[in-house]
MOPAC internal coordinates of N, CA, C and O (Angstrom, degrees):
PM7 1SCF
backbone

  N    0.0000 0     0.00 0     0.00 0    0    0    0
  C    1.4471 1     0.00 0     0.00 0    1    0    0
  C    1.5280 1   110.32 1     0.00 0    2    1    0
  O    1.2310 1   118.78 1   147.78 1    3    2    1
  N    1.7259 1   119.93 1   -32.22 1    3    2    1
  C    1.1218 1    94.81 1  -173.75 1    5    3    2
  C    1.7348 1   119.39 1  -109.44 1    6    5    3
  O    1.2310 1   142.06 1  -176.87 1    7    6    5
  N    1.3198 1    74.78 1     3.13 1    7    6    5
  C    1.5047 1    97.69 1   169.34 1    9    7    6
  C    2.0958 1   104.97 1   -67.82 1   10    9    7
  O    1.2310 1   118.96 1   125.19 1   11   10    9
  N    1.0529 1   119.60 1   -54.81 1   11   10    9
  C    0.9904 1   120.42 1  -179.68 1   13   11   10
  C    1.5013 1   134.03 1   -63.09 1   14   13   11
  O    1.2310 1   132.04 1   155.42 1   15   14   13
  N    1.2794 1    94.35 1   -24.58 1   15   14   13
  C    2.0241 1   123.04 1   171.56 1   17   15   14
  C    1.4022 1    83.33 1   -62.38 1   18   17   15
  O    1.2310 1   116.11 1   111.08 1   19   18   17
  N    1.7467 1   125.00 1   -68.92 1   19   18   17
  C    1.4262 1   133.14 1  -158.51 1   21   19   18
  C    1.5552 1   107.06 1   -32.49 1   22   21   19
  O    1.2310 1   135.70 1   118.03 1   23   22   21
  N    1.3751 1    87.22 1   -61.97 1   23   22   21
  C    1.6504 1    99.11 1  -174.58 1   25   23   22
  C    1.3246 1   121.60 1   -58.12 1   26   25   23
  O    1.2310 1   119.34 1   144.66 1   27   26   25
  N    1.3569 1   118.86 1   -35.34 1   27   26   25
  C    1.2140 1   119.40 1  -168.88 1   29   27   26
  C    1.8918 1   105.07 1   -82.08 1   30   29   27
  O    1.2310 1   124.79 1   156.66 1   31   30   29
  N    1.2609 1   108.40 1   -23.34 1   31   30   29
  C    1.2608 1   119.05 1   174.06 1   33   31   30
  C    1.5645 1   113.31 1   -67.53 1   34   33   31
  O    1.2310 1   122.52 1   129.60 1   35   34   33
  N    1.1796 1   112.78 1   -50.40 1   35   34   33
  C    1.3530 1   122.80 1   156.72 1   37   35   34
  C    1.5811 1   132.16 1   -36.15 1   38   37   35
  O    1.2310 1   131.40 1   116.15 1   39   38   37
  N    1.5139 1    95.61 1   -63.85 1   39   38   37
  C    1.7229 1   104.27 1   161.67 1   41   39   38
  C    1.3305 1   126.68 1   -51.16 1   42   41   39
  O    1.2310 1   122.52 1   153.79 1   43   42   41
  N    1.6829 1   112.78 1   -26.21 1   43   42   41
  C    1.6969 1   120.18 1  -177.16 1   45   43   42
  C    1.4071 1    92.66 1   -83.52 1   46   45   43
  O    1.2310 1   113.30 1   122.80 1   47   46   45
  N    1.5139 1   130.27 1   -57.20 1   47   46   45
  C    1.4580 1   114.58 1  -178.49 1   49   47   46
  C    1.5939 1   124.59 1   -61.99 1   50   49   47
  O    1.2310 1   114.25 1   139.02 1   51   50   49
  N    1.3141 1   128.50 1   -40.98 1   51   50   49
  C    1.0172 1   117.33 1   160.39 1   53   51   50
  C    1.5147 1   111.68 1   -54.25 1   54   53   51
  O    1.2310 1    99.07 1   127.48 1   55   54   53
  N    1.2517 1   155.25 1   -52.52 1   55   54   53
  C    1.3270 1   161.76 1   161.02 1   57   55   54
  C    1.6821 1    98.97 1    -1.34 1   58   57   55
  O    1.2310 1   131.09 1    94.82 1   59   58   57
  N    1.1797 1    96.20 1   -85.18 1   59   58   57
  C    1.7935 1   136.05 1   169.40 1   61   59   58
  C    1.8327 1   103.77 1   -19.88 1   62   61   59
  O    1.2310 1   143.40 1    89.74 1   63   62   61
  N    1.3535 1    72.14 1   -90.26 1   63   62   61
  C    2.0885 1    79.84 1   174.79 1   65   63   62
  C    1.4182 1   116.74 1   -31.66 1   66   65   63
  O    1.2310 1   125.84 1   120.23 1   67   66   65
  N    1.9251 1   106.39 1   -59.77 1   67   66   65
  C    1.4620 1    94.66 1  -179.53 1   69   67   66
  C    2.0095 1   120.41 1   -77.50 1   70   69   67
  O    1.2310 1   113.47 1  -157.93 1   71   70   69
  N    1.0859 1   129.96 1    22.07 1   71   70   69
  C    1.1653 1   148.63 1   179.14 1   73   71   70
  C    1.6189 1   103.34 1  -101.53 1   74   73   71
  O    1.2310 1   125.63 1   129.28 1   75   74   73
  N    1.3707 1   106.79 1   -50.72 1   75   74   73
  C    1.5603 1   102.45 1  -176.39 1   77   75   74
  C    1.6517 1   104.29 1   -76.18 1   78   77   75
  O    1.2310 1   126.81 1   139.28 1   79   78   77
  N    1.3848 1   104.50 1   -40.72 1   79   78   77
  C    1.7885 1   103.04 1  -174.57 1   81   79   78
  C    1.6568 1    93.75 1   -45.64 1   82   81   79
  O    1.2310 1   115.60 1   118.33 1   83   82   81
  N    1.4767 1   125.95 1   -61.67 1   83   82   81
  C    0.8124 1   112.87 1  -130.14 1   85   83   82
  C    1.8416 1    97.89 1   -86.22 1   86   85   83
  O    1.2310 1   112.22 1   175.10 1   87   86   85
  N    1.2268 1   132.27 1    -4.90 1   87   86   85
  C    0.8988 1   139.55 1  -175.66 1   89   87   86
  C    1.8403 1    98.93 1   -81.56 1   90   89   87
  O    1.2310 1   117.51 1   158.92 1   91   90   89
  N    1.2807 1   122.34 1   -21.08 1   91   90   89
  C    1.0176 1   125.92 1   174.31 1   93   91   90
  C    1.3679 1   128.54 1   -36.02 1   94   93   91
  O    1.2310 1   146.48 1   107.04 1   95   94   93
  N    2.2321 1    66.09 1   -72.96 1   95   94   93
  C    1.6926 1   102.15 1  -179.90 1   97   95   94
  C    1.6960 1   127.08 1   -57.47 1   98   97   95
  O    1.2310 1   133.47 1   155.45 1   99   98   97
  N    2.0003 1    91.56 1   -24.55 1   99   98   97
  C    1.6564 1    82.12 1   175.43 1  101   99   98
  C    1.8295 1   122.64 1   -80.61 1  102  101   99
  O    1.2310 1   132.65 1   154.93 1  103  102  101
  N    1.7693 1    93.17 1   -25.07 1  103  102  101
  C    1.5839 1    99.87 1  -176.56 1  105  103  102
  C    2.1810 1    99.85 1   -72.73 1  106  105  103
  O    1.2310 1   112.03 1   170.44 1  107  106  105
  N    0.9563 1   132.63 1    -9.56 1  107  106  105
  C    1.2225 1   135.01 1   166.34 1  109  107  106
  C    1.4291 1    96.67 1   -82.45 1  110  109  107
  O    1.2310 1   110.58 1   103.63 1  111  110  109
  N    0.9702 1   135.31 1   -76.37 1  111  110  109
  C    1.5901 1   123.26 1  -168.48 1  113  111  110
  C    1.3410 1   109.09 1   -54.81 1  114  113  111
  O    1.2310 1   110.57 1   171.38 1  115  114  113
  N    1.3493 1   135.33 1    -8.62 1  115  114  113
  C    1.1975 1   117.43 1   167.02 1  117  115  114
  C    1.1115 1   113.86 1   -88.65 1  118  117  115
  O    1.2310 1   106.61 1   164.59 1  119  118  117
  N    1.8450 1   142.50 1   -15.41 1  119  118  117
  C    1.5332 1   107.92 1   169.31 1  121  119  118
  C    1.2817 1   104.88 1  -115.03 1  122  121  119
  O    1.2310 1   125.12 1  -121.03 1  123  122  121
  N    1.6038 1   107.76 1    58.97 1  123  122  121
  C    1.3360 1   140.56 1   153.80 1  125  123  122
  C    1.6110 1   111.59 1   -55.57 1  126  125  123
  O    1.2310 1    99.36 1   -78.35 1  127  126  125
  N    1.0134 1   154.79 1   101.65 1  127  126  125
  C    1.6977 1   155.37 1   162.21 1  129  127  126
  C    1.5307 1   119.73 1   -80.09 1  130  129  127
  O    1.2310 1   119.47 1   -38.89 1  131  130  129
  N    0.9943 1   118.61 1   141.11 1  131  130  129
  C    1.6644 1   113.56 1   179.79 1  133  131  130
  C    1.6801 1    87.89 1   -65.94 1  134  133  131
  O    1.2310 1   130.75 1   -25.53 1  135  134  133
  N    1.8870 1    96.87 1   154.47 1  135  134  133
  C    1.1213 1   100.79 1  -174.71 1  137  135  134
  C    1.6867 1   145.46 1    90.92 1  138  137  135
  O    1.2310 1   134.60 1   133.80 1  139  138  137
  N    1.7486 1    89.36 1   -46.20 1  139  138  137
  C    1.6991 1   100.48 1   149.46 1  141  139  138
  C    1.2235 1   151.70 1    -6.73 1  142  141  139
  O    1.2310 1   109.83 1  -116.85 1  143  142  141
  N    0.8514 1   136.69 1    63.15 1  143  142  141
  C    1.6532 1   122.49 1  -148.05 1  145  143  142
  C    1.8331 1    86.88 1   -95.42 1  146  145  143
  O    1.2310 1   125.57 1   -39.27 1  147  146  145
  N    1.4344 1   106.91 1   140.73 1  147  146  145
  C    1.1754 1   150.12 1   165.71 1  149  147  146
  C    1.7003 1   136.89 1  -109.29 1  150  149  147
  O    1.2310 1   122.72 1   -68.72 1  151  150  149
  N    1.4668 1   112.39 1   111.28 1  151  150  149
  C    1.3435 1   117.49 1  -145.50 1  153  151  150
  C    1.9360 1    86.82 1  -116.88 1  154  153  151
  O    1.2310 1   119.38 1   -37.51 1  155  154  153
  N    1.3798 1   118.79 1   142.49 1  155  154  153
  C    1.6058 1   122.62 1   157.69 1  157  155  154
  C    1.5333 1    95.02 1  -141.28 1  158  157  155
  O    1.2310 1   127.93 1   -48.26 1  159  158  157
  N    1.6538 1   102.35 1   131.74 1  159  158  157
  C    1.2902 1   121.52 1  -171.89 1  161  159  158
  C    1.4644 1    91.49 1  -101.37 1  162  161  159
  O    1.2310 1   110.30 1   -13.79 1  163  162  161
  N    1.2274 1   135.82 1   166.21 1  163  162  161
  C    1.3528 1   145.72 1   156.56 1  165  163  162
  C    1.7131 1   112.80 1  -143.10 1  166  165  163
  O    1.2310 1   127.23 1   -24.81 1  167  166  165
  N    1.3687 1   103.69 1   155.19 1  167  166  165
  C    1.5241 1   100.65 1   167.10 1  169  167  166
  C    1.8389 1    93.03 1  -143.28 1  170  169  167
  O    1.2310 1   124.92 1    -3.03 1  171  170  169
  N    1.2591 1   108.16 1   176.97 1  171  170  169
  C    1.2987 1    96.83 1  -179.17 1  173  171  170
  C    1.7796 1   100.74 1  -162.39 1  174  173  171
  O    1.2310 1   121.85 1   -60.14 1  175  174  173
  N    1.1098 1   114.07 1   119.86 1  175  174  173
  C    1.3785 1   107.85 1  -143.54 1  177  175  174
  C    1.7519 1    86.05 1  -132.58 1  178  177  175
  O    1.2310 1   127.19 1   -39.63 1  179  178  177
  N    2.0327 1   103.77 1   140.37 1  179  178  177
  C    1.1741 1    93.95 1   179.33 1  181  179  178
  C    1.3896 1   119.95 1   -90.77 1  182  181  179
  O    1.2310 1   113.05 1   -22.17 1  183  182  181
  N    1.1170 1   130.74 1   157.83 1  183  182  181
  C    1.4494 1   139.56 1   175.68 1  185  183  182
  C    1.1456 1   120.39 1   -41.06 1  186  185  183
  O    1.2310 1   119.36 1   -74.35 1  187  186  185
  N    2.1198 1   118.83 1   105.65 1  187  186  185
  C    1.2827 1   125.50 1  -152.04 1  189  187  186
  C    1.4780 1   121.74 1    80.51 1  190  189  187
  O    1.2310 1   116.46 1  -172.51 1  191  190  189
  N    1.0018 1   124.33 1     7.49 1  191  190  189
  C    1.6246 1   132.98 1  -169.36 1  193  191  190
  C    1.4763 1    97.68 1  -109.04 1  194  193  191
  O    1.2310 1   123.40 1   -42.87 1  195  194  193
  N    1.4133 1   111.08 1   137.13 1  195  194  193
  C    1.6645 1   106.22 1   145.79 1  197  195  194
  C    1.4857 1   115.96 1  -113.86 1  198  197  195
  O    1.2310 1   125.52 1  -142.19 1  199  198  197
  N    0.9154 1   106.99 1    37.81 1  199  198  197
  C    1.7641 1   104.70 1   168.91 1  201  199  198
  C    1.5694 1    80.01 1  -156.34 1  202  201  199
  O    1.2310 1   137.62 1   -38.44 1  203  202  201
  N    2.1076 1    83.46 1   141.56 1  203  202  201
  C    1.3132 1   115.93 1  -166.29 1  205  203  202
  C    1.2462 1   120.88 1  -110.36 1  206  205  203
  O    1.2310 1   123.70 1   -57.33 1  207  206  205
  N    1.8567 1   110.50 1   122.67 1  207  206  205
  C    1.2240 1   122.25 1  -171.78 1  209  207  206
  C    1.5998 1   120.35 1   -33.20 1  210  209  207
  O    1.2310 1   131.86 1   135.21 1  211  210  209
  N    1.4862 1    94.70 1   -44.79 1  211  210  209
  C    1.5543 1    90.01 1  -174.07 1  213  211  210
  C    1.9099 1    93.07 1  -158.33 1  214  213  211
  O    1.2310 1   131.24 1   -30.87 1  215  214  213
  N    1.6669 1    95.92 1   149.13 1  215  214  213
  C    1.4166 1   104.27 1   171.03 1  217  215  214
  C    1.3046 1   103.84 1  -162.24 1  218  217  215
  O    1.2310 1   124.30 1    -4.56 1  219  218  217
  N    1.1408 1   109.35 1   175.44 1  219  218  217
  C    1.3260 1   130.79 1  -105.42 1  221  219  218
  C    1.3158 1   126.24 1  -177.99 1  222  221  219
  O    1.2310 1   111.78 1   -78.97 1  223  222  221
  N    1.8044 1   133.09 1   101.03 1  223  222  221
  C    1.2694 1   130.80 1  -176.52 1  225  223  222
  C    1.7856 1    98.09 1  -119.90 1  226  225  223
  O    1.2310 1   116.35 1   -34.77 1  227  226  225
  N    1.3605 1   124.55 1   145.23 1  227  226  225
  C    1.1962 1   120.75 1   177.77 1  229  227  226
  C    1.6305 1   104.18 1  -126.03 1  230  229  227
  O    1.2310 1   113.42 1   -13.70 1  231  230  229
  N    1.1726 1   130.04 1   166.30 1  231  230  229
  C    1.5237 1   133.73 1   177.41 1  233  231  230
  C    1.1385 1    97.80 1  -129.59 1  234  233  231
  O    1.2310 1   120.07 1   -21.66 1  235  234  233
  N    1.3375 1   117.47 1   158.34 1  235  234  233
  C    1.6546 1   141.00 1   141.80 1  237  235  234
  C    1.6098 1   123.03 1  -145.72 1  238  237  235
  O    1.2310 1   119.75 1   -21.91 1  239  238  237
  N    1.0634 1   118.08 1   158.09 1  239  238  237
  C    1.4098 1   126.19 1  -159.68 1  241  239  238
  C    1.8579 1   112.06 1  -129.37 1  242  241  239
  O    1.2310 1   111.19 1   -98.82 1  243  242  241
  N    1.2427 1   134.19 1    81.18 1  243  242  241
  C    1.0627 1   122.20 1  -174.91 1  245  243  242
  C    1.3403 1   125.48 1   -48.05 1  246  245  243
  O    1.2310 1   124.31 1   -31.65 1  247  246  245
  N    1.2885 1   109.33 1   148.35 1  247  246  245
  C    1.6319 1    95.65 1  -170.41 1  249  247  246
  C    1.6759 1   103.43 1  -112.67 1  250  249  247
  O    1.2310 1   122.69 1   175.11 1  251  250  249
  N    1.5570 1   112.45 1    -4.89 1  251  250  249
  C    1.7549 1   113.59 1   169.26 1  253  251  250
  C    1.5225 1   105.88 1  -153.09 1  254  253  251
  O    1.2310 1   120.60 1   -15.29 1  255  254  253
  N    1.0870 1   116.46 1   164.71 1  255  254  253
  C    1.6273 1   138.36 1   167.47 1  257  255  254
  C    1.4259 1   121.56 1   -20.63 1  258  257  255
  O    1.2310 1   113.28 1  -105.13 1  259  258  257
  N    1.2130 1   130.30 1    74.87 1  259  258  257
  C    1.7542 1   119.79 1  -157.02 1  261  259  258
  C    1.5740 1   138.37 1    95.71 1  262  261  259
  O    1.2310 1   129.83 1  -167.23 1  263  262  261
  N    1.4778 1    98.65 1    12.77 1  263  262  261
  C    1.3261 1   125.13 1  -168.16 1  265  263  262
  C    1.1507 1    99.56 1   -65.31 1  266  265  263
  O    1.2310 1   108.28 1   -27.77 1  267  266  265
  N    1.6459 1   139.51 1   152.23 1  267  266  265
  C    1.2055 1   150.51 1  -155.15 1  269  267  266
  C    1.5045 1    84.27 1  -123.02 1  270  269  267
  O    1.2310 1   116.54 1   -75.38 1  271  270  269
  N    1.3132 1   124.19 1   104.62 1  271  270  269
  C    1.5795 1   129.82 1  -167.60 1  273  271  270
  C    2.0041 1    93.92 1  -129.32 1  274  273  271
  O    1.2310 1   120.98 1   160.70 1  275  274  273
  N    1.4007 1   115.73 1   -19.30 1  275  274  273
  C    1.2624 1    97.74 1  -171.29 1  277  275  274
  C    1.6413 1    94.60 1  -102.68 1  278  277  275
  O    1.2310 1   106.77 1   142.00 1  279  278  277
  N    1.2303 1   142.22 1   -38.00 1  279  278  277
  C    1.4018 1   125.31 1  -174.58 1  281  279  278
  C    1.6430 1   107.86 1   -43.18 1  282  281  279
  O    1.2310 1   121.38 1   131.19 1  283  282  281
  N    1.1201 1   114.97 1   -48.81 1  283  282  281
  C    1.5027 1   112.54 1   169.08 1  285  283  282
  C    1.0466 1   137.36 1   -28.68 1  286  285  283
  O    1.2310 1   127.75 1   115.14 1  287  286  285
  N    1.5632 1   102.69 1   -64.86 1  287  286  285
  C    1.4395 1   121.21 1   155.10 1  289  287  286
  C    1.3304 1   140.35 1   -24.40 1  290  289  287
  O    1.2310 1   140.97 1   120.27 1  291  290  289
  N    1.3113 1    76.91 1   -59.73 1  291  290  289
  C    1.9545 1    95.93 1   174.84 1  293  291  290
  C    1.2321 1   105.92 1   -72.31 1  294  293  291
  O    1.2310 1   105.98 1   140.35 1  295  294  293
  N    1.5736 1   143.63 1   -39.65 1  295  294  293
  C    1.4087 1   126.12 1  -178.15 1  297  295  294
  C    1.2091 1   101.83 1   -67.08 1  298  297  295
  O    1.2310 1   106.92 1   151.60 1  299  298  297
  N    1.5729 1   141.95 1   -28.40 1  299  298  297
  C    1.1860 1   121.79 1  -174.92 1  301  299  298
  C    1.4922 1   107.47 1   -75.41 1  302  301  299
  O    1.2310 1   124.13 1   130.91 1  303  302  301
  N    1.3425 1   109.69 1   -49.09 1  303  302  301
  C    1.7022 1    89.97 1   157.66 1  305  303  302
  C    1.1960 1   140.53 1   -27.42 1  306  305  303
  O    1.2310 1   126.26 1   121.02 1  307  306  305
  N    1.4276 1   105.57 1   -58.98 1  307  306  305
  C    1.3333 1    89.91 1  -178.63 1  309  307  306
  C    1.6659 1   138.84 1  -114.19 1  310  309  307
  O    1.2310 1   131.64 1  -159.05 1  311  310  309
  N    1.7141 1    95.13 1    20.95 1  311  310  309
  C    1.7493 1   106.41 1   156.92 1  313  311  310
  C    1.8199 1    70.39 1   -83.71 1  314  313  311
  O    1.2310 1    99.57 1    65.93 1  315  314  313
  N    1.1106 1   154.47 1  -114.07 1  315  314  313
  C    1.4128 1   133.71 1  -107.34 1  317  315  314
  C    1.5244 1   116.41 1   -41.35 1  318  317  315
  O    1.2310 1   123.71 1   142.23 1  319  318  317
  N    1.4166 1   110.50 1   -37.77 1  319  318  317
  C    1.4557 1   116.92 1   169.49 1  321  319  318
  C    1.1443 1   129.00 1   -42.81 1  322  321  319
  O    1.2310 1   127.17 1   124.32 1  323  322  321
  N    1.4101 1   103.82 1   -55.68 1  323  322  321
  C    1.4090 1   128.39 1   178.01 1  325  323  322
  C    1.3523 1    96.00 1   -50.65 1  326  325  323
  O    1.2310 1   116.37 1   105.96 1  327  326  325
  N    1.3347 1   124.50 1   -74.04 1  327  326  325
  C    1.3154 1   119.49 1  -171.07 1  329  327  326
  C    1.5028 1   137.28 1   -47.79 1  330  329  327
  O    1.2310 1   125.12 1   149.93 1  331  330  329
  N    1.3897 1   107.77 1   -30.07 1  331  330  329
  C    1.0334 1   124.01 1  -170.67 1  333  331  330
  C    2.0417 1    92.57 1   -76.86 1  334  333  331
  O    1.2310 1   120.85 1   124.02 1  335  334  333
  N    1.1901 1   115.97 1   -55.98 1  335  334  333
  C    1.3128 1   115.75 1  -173.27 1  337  335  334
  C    1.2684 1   123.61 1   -79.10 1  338  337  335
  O    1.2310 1   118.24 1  -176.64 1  339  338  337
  N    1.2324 1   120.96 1     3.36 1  339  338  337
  C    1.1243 1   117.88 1   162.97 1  341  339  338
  C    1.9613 1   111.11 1  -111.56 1  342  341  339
  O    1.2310 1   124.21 1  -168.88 1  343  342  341
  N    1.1535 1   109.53 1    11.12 1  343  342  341
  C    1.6918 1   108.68 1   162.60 1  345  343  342
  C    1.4353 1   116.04 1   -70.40 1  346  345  343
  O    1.2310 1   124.76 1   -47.89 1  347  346  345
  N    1.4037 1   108.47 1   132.11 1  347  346  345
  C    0.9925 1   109.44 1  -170.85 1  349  347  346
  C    1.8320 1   115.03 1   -80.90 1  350  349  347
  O    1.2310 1   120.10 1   180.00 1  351  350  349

């Protein structure tokens, strides 16, 4: 029983989070401008390290008024991540 509350408590906060992210993402894409250029830096550093395995600057360039230029972004982030951490 309380195992199942857990979860379900869980599912409402994750719920939540991705509701607010995404409410983020729309109030950012709105003072989106054609033209825009949009930069996500990454570093990615291994556990206990201060110098970072791999980094990483990406661009995008809107091409109209509200253009969704960072979801993009971020998947390339993070298949590169992915990739990088799962090489053997």
């Amino acid at each position: 029983m309380a195992a199942q509350a857990a979860a379900q408590a869980a599912s409402a906060a994750a719920m939540s989070a991705q509701q607010q992210a995404m409410s983020q993402l729309t109030g950012f894409n709105n003072t989106i401008k054609s033209k825009d250029d949009v930069t996500v830096q990454f570093q990615l550093y291994p556990t206990g390290q201060t110098t970072p395995r791999l980094q990483n600057a990406l661009q995008g360039k809107a091409k109209s008024d509200g253009e969704d230029v960072l979801t993009p972004l971020i998947q390339q982030v993070a298949t590169t991540v992915l990739t990088e951490v799962t090489k053997k």
